[in-house]
VEXDREN-2710 file (C-alpha; in Angstrom, 1 decimal):
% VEXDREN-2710
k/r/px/py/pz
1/UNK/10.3/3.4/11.2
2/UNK/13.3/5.7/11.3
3/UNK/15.1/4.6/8.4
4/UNK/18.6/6.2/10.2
5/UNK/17.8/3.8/13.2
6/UNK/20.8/0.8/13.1
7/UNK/20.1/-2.9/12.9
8/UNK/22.8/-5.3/12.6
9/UNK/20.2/-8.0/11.3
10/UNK/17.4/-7.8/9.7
11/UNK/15.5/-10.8/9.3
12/UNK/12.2/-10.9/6.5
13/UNK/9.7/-13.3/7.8
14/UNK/8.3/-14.0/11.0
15/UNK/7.4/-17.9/10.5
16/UNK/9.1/-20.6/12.4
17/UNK/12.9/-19.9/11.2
18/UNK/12.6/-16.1/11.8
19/UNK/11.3/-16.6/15.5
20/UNK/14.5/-19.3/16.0
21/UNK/16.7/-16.3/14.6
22/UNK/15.3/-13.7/16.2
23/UNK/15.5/-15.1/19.7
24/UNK/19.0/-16.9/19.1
25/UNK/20.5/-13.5/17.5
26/UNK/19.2/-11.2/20.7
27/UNK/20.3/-14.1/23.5
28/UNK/23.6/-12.1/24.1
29/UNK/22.4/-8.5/23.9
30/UNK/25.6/-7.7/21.4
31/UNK/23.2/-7.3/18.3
32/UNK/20.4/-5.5/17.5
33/UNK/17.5/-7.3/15.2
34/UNK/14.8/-6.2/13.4
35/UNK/11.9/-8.8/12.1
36/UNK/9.6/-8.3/9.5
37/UNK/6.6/-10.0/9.1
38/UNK/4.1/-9.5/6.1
39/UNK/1.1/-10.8/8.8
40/UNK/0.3/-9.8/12.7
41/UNK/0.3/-11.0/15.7
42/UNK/-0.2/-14.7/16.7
43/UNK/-3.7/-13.8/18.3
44/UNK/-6.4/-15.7/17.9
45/UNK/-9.1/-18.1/19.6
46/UNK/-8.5/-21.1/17.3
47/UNK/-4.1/-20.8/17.7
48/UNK/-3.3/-22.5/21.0
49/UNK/-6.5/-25.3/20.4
50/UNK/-4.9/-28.3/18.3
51/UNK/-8.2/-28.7/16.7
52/UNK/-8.6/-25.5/15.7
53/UNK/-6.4/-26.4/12.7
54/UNK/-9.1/-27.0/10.5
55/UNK/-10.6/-23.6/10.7
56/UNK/-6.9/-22.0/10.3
57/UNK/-6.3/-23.8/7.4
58/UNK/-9.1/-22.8/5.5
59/UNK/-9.3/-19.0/6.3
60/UNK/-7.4/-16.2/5.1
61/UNK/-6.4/-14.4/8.2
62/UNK/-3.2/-16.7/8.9
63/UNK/-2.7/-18.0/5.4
64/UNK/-1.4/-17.0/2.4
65/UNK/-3.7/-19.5/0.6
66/UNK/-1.0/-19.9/-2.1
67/UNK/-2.0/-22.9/-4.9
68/UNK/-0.7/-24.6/-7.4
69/UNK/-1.2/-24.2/-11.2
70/UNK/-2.8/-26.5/-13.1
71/UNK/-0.2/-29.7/-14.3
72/UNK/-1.3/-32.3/-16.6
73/UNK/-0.2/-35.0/-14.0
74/UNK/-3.0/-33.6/-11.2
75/UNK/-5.8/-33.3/-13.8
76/UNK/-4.9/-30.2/-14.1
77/UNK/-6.9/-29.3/-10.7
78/UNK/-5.3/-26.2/-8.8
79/UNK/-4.2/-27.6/-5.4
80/UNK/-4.4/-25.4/-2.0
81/UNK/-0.5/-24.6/-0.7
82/UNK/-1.2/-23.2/3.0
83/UNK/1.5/-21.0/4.1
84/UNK/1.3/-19.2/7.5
85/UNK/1.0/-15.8/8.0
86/UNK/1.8/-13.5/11.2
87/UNK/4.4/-14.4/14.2
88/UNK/5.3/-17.8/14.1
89/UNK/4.2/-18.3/10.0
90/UNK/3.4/-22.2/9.9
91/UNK/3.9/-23.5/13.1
92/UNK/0.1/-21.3/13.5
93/UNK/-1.9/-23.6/11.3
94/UNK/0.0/-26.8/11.0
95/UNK/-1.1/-30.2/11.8
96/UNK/1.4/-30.3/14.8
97/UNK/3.7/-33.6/13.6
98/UNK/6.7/-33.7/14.8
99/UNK/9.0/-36.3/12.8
100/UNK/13.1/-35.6/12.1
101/UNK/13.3/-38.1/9.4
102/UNK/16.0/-40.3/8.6
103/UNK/19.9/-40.4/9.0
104/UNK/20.2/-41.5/5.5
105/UNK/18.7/-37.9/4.8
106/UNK/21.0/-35.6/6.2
107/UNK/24.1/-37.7/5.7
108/UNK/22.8/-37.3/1.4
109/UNK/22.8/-33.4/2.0
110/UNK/26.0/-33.5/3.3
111/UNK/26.8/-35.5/-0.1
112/UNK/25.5/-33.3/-2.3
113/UNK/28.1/-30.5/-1.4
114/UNK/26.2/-29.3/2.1
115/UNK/29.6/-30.1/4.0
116/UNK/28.8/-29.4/7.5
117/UNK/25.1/-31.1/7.3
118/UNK/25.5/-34.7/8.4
119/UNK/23.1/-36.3/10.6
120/UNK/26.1/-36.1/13.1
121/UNK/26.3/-32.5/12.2
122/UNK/22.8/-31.7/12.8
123/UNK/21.6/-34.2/15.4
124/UNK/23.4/-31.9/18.5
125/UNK/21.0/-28.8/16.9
126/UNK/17.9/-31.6/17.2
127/UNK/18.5/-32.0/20.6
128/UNK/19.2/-28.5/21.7
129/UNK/15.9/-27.0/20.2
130/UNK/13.6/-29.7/21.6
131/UNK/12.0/-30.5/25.2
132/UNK/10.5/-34.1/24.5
133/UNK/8.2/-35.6/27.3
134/UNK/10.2/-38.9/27.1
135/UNK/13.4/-37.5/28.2
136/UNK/16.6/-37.4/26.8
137/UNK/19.0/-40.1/25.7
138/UNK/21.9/-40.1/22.8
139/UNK/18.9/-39.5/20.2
140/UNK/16.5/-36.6/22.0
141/UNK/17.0/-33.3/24.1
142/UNK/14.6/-32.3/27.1
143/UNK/15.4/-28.8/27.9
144/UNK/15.1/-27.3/24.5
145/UNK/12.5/-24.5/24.3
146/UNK/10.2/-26.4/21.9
147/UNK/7.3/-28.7/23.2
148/UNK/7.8/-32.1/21.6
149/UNK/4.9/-34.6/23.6
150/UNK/3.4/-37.6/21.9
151/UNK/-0.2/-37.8/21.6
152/UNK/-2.6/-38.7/24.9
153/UNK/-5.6/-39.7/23.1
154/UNK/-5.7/-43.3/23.0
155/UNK/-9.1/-44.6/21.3
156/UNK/-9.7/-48.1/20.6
157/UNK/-9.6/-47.9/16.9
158/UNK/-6.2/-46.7/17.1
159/UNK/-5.2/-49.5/19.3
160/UNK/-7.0/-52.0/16.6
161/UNK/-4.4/-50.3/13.8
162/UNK/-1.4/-50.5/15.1
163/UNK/-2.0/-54.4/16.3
164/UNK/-3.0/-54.3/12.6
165/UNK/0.1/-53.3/11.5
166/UNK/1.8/-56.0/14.2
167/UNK/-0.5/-58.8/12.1
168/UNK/0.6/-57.4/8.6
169/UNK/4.3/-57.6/9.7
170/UNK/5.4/-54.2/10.8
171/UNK/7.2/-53.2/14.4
172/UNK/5.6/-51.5/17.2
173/UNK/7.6/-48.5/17.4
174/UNK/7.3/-45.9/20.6
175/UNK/10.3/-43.6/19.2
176/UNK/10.1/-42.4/15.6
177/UNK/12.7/-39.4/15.9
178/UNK/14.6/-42.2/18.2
179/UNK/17.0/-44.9/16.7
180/UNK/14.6/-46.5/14.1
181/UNK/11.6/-44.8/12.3
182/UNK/10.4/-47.7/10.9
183/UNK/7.1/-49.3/12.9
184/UNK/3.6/-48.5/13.9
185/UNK/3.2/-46.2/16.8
186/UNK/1.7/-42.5/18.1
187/UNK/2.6/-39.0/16.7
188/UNK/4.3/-37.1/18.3
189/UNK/3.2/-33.1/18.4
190/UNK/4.4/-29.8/18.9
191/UNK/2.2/-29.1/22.1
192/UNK/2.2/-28.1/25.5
193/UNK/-0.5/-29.2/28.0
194/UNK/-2.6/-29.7/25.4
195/UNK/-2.0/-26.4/23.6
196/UNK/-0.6/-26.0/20.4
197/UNK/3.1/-24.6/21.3
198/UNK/4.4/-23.0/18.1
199/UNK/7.5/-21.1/17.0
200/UNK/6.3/-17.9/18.6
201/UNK/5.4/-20.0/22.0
202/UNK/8.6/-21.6/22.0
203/UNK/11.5/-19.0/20.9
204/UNK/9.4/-15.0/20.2
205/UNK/7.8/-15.0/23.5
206/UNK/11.1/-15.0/25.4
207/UNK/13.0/-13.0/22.6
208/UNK/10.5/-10.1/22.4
209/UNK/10.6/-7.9/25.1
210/UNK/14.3/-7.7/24.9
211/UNK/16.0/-4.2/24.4
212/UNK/17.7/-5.7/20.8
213/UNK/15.0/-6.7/18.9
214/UNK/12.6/-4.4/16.8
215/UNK/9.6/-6.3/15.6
216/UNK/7.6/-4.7/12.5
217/UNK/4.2/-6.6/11.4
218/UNK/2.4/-5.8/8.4
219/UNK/5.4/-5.4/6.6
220/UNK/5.3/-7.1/3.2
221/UNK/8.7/-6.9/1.7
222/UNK/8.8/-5.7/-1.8
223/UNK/12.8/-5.8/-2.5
224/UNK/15.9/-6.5/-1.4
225/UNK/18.6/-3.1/-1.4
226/UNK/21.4/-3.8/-3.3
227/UNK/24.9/-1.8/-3.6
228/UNK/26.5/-3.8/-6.1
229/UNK/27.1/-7.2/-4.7
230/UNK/26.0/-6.5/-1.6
231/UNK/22.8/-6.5/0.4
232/UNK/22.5/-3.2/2.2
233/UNK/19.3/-3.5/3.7
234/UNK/15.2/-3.7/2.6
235/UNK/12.3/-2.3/1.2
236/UNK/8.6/-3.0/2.5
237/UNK/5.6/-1.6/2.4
238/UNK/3.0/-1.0/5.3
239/UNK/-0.5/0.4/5.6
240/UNK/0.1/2.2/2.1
241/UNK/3.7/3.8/2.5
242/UNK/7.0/2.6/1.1
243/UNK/9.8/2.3/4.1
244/UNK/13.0/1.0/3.5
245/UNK/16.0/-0.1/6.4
246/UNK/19.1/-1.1/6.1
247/UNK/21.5/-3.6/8.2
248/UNK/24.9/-2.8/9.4
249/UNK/26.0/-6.5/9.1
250/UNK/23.6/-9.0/6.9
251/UNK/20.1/-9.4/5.9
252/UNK/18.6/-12.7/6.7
253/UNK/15.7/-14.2/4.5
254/UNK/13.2/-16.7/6.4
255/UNK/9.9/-16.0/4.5
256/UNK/9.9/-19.6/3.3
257/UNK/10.0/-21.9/0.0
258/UNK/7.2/-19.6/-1.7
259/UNK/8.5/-16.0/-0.6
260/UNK/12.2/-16.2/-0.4
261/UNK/13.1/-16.7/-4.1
262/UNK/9.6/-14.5/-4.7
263/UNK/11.6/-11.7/-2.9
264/UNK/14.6/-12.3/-4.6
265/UNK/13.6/-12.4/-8.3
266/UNK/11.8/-9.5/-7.3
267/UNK/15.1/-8.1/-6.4
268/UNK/16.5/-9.1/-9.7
269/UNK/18.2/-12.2/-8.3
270/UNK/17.3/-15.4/-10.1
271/UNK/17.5/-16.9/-14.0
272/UNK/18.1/-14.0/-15.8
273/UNK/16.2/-15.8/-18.8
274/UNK/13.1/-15.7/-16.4
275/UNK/13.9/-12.4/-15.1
276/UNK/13.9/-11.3/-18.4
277/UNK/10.5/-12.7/-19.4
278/UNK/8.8/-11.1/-16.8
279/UNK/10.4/-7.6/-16.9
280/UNK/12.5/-7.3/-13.7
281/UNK/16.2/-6.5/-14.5
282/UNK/18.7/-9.2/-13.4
283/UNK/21.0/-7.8/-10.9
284/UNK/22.8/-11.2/-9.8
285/UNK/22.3/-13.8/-12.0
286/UNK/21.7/-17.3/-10.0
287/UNK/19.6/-19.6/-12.2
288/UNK/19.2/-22.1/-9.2
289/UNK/16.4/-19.7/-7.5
290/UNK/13.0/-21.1/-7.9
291/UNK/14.1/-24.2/-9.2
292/UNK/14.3/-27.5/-7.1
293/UNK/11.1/-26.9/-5.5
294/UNK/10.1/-30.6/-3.7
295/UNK/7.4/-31.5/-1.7
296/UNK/5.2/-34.5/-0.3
297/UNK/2.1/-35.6/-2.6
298/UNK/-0.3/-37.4/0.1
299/UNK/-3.5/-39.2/-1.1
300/UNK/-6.3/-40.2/1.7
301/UNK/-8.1/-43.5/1.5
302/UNK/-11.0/-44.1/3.9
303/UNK/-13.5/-46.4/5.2
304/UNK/-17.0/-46.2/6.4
305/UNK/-16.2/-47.7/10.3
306/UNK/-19.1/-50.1/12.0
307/UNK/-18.9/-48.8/15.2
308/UNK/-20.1/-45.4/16.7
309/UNK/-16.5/-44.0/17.8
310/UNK/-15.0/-42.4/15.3
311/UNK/-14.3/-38.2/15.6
312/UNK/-17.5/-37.9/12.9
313/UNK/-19.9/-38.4/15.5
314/UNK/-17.9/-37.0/18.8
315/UNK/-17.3/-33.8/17.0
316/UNK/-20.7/-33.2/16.3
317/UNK/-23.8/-32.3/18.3
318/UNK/-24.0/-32.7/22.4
319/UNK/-20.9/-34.4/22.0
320/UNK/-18.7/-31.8/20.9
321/UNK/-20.2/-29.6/22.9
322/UNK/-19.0/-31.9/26.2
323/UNK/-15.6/-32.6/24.0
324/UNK/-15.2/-28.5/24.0
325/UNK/-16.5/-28.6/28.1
326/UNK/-13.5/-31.2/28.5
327/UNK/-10.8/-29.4/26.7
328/UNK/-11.4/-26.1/28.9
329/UNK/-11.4/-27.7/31.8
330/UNK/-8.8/-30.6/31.7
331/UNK/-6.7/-29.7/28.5
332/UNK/-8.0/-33.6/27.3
333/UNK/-9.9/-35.4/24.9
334/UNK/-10.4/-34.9/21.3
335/UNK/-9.3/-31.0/20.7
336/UNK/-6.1/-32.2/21.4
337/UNK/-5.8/-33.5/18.3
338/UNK/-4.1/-32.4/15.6
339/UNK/-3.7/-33.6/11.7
340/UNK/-2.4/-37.2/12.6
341/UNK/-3.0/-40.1/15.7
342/UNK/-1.4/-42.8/14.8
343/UNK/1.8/-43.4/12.2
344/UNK/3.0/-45.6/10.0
345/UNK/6.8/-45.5/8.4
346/UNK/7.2/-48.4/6.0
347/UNK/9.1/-50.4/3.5
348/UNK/7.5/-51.0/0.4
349/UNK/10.0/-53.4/-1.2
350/UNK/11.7/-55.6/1.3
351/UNK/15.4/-54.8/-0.1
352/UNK/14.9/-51.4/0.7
353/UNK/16.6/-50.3/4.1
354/UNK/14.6/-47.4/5.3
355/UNK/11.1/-46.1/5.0
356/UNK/9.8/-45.2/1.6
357/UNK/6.5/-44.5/2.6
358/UNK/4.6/-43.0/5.4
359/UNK/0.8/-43.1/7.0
360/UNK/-1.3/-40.8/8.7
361/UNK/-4.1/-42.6/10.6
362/UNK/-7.1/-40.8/11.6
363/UNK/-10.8/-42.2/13.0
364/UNK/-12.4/-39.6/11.0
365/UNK/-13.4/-39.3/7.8
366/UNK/-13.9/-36.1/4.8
367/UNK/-15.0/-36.1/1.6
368/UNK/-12.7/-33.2/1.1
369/UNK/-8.7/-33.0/2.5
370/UNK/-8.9/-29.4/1.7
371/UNK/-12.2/-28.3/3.8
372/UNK/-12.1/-31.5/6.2
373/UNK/-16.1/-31.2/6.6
374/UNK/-16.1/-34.5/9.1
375/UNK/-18.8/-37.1/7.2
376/UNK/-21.9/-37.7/9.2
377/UNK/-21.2/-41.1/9.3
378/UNK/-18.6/-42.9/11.1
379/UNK/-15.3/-43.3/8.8
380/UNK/-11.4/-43.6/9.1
381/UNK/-9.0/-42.4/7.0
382/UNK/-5.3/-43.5/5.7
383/UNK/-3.4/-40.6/4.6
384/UNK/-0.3/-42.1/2.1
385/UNK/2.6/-40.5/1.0
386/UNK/5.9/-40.9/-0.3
387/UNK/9.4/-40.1/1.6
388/UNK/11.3/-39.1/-0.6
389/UNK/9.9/-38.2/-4.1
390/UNK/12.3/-37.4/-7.2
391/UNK/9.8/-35.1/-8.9
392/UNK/10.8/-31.6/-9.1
393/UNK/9.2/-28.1/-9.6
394/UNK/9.7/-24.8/-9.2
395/UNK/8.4/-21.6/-7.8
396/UNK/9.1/-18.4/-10.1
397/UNK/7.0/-14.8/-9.6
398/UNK/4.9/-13.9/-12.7
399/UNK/5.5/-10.3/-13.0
400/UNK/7.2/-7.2/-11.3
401/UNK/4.0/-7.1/-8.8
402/UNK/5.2/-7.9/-5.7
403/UNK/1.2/-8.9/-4.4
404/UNK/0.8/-11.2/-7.6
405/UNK/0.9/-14.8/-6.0
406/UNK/4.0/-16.5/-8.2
407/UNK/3.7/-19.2/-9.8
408/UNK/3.7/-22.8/-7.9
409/UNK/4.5/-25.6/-10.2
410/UNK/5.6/-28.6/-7.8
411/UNK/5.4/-30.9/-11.2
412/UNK/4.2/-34.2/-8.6
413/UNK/4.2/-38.2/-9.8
414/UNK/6.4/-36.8/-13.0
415/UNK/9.0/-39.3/-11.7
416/UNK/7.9/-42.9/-12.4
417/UNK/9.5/-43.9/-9.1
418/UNK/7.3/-41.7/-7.3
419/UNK/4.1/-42.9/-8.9
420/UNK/5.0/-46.7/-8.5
421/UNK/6.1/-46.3/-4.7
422/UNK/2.8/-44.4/-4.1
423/UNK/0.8/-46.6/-5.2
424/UNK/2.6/-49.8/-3.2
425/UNK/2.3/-47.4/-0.3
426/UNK/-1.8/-47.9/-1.0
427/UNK/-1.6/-51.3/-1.9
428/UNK/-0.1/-51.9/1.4
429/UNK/-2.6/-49.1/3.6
430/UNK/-5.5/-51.5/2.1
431/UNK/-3.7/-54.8/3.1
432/UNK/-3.5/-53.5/6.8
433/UNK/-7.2/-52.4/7.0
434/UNK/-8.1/-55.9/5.8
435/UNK/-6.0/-57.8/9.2
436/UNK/-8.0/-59.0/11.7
437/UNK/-7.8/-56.5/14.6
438/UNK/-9.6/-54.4/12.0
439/UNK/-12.8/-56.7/11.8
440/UNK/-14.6/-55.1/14.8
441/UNK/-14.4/-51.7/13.0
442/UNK/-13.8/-52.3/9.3
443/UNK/-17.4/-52.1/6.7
444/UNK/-16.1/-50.8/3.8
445/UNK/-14.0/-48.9/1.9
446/UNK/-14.9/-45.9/0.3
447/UNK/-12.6/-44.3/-0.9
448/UNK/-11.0/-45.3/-3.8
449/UNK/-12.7/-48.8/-3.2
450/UNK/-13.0/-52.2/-3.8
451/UNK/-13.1/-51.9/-7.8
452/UNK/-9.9/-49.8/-7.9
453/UNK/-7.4/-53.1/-8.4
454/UNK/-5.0/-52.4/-10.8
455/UNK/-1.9/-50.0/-11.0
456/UNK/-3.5/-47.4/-13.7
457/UNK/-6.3/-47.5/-11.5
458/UNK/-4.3/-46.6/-8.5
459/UNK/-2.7/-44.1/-10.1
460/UNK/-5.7/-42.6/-11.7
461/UNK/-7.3/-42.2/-8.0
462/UNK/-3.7/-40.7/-7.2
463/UNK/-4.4/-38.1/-10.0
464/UNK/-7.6/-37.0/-9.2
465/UNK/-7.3/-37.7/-5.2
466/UNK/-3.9/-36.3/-4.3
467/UNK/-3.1/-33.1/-2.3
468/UNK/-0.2/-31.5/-1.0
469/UNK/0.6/-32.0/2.4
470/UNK/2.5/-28.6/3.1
471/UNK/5.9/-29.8/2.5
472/UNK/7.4/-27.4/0.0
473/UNK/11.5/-26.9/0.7
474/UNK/14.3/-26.4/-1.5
475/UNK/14.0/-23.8/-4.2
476/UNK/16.7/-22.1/-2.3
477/UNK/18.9/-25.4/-2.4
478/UNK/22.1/-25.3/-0.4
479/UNK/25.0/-27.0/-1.4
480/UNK/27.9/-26.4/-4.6
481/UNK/27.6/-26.4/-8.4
482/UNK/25.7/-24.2/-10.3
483/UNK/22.1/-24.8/-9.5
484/UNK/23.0/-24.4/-6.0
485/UNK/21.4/-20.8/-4.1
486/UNK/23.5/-20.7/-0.7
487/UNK/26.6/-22.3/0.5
488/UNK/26.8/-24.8/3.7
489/UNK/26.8/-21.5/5.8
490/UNK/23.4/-20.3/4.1
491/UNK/25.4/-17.4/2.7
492/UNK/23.8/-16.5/-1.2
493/UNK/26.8/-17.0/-3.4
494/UNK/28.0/-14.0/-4.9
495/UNK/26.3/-11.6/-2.7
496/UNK/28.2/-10.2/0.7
497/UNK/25.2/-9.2/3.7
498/UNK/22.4/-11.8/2.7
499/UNK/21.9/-15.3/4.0
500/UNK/18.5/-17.5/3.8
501/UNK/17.7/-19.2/6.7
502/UNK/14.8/-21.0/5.8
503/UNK/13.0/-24.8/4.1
504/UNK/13.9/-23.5/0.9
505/UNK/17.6/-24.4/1.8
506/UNK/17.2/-27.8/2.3
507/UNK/18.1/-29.7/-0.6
508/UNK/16.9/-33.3/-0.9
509/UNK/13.4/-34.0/0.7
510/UNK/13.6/-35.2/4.2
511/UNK/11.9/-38.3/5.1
512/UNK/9.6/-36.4/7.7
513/UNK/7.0/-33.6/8.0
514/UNK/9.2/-30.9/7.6
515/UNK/8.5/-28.0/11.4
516/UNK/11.6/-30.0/12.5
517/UNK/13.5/-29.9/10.0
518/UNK/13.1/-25.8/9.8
519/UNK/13.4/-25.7/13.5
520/UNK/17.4/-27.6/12.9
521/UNK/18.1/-25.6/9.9
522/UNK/17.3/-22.0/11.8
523/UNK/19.1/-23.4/15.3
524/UNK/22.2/-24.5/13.4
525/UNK/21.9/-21.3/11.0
526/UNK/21.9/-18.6/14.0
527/UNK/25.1/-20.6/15.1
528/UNK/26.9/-20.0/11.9
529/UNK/25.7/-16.5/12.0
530/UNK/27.1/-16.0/15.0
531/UNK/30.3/-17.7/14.6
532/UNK/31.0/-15.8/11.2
533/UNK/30.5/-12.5/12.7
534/UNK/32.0/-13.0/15.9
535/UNK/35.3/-14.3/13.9
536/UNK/34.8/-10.6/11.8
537/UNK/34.7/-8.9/14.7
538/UNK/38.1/-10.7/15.9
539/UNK/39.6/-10.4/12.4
END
């Protein structure tokens, strides 16, 4: 890279926000862009099959692989924390789910001192990035660039759950991300005819053979350039040399809730009591940096099914192999599938009045949430987590090393809330299992089963059972005060030339899986970027 050539942007990361920036900040032709990315190209057999998840997940090729340390409150087990890695970052290996979450969420960033971040605020942004299959209407966009159908495959067993839910008191609900989330219905996915349609499908593709836009992979940032309290530009390193580039107007972080404040402390941006301890010199104090770090704690419950038609024995055997002839040919059947079928967002307290809990229904059954080896039996399993936990972590680096994977404490079920809501949320995944459309299918249930009865039980089995479910935001937080990292324009306070553009903005948990969520934040980002700098440029 020619280190005199000029940028006006340079954004770090390549993941779902940076392929919404890149393609939003090149539409007009006015700016020139440079991307980094830390992994390659989005190329791969296993990318565009929904399926093929499961063998993304647990490789190393488009994954980070990140994991927890150990905490007294998991049993001190070291949890997996996938993070993407090359063009399109997470939207490469995710499970697919597309959920906004609630009103009640956005309208509480915009109470915690995100002005600007309503639902009102952000539902135009919702609607302009998506292209849903069921049309548009005052709640959903159709001509968005991203993919947004609900799932095709309609087994029996999945039919049998959601009249289960009907018997156990809970709505039928066709439109999650519509007026209500509350109810029993399909997922909806981020796919296109049956392919997997990521970040890169949906924004990059279009963006990257523009004339504006410089695209670098294998570029793992190592620091951010600083000329007294302002970002000039960025260092990186790639296939052994040290490069650095600098931007004519601002430098935009999107490597995520790990690697932005990684890159920053790294830069001597952070706690300086922290920087301190680990040997980097503080160059702009911001204690909030690390800190605030939230994410969904999901626990699977599952049940040995009775009848032969469950995804353990169709993805097995002759089976698959017609499964993988049906997929090639028609784009159908069960490769389409993704991490969840069939939802579930409910209340577990009656006074409540919005989901506190949500389900992910699958006819398939692991020993394992981390590997996902399918049982060779036929099983179902209830994934259960919590909305909206109060538990909070952080994510600090260990040393001066830019390679060294930083420290990941996410601190789950500290909050008694958390653990009590958790376990009513599997209290209540066991009551609908036991309704009568379940009969045909139900034998027994394995995991925690029938002894586990009382709450230290439950909670025990959420100890020693409970995994991550990819959802780390916040340890960027936006909003006012002192623990806050960015302002509502996702500028870092006290710096001129940087911004972060990224989940580690948000700052209360959304009541969702969280692709959307990025997708808003990096539409509604690029347009304050672009506002700002036009306004400059008028000034």
């Amino acid at each position: 890279m020619n280190t005199a050539q000029h940028f006006d942007f340079i954004i770090v990361g390549g993941g779902t926000a940076g392929c919404v920036l890149a393609d939003r900040l090149t539409e007009d032709g006015r700016y020139r862009v440079l991307m980094l990315e830390a992994g390659g190209r989005d190329r791969n057999f296993w990318i565009p099959i929904p399926a093929g998840f499961s063998k993304l997940l647990t490789g190393s090729r488009f994954n980070w692989r990140f994991e927890t340390e150990p905490e007294d409150n998991t049993l001190q087990r070291r949890i997996v924390v996938p993070r993407g890695k090359g063009l399109g970052g997470s939207s490469l290996i995710n499970g697919m789910i597309f959920v906004r979450g609630q009103k009640q969420d956005y309208d509480g960033w915009a109470q915690s001192g995100a002005t600007g971040w309503s639902f009102d605020d952000v539902l135009p942004y919702f609607k302009k990035l998506e292209r849903f299959d069921g049309g548009a209407d005052e709640w959903r966009g159709a001509d968005g660039p991203m993919s947004v159908q609900r799932v095709k495959l309609r087994p029996e067993i999945a039919e049998a759950f959601i009249a289960a839910g009907e018997q156990a008191g809970f709505p039928r609900n066709p439109d999650y991300n519509g007026a209500s989330q509350e109810g029993f219905g399909y997922y909806q996915v981020t796919q296109k005819d049956g392919r997997r349609w990521s970040a890169a499908d949906a924004y990059l593709r279009r963006a990257e053979n523009r004339p504006n836009l410089s695209i670098i992979t294998g570029a793992h940032v190592t620091r951010l350039l600083l000329d007294g309290r302002n970002v000039t530009g960025v260092e990186y390193q790639q296939d052994g040399r040290t490069l650095s580039v600098h931007a004519g107007r601002e430098v935009i972080m999107a490597a995520g809730s790990v690697q932005t404040p990684q890159i920053l402390e790294l830069s001597g941006i952070g706690d300086p009591t922290h920087l301190s301890d680990v040997g980097i010199e503080t160059r702009h104090a911001l204690p909030g940096v690390g800190n605030n770090y939230r994410d969904h704690f999901c626990t699977r419950m599952n049940w040995r099914v009775k009848k032969p038609v469950t995804l353990n024995e169709y993805a097995q055997g002759w089976r698959l192999a017609g499964a993988v002839a049906q997929y090639f040919a028609t784009r159908t059947g069960i490769l389409t599938l993704g991490t969840g079928l069939v939802h579930a967002f409910i209340k577990t307290r009656p006074e409540l009045t919005t989901p506190d809990v949500q389900f992910f229904f699958m006819h398939a059954s692991y020993a394992n949430a981390a590997d996902r080896k399918l049982d060779k039996e036929p099983g179902m399993t209830i994934g259960v987590t919590q909305l909206r936990p109060d538990s909070v972590g952080s994510i600090h680096v260990k040393s001066p090393d830019p390679y060294m994977m930083p420290a990941i404490k996410p601190n789950f079920l500290s909050a008694r809330g958390d653990a009590e809501t958790l376990i009513e949320g599997m209290k209540m995944a066991r009551r609908v299992i036991a309704q009568p459309a379940m009969d045909p299918y139900r034998a027994y249930e394995m995991s925690p089963g029938e002894e586990v009865q009382t709450d230290a039980q439950w909670l025990d089995f959420a100890r020693s059972n409970g995994q991550t479910i990819y959802h780390p935001v916040g340890t960027c937080a936006m909003g006012i005060g002192p623990r806050a990292v960015v302002d509502p324009s996702l500028r870092v306070i006290g710096l001129g030339g940087l911004r972060i553009v990224d989940a580690s903005v948000i700052p209360l948990m959304v009541s969702a899986n969280t692709e959307a969520a990025v997708l808003m934040v990096a539409e509604k980002g690029s347009a304050h970027i672009l506002r700002d700098t036009q306004a400059q440029q008028a000034a």
